[in-house]
N, C-alpha and C positions, 0 to 999 in steps of 0.2 A: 821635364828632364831634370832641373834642377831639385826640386822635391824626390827625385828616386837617388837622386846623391845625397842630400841633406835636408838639413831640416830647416823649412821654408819659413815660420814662424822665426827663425832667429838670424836678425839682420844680418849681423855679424861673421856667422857660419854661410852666410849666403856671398857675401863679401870676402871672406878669406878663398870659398870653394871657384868665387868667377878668378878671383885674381891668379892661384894656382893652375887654373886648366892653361892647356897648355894647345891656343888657338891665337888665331889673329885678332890684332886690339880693335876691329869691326868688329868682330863677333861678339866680345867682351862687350864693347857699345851695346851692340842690341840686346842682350842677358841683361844687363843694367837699366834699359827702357822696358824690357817688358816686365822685369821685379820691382822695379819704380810703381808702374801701373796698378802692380799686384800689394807692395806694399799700399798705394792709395785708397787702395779700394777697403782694405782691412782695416785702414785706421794706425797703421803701422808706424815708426818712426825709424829713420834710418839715415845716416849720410852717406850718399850716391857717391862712389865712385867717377872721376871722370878720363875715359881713353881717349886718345884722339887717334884716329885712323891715320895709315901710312899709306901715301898715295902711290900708286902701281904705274908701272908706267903701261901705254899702250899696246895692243898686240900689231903687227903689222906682218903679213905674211910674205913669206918669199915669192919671189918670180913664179915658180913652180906650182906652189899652191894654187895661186894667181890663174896658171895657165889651164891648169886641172878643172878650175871653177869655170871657168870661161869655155871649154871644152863640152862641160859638162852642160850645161845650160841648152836651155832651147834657143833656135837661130834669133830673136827677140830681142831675147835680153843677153843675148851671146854681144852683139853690135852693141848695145849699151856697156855693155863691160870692156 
């Protein structure tokens, strides 16, 4: 993916194109570890970038949902829920 936008030989371009997309600083992370990998293997030299991820808070589902799942379930694991 990153190669069909630019050009993968050059750190730099590879660094300006992660930092300008426009996704979450996860995703940024992982484009960073797997061009890491890639610059390794080349013999490349670069300085990494580092994101740190924003921690999300939990999903917790309403009453409703709740009751839908429970509903839906086999008689089993219906008394388990």
């Amino acid at each position: 993916m990153i190669a069909r936008q630019t050009d993968i030989d050059n750190p730099e371009k590879v660094k300006e194109y992660i930092a300008q997309k426009a996704t979450s600083k996860g995703y940024k992370e992982n484009l960073t570890d797997i061009y890491d990998r890639y610059v390794r293997y080349n013999g490349l030299n670069w300085q990494r970038p580092y994101y740190i991820r924003e921690s999300q808070t939990p999903y917790v589902p309403t009453e409703e949902e709740i009751n839908i799942l429970i509903n839906s379930s086999p008689p089993r694991y219906a008394l388990i829920l």
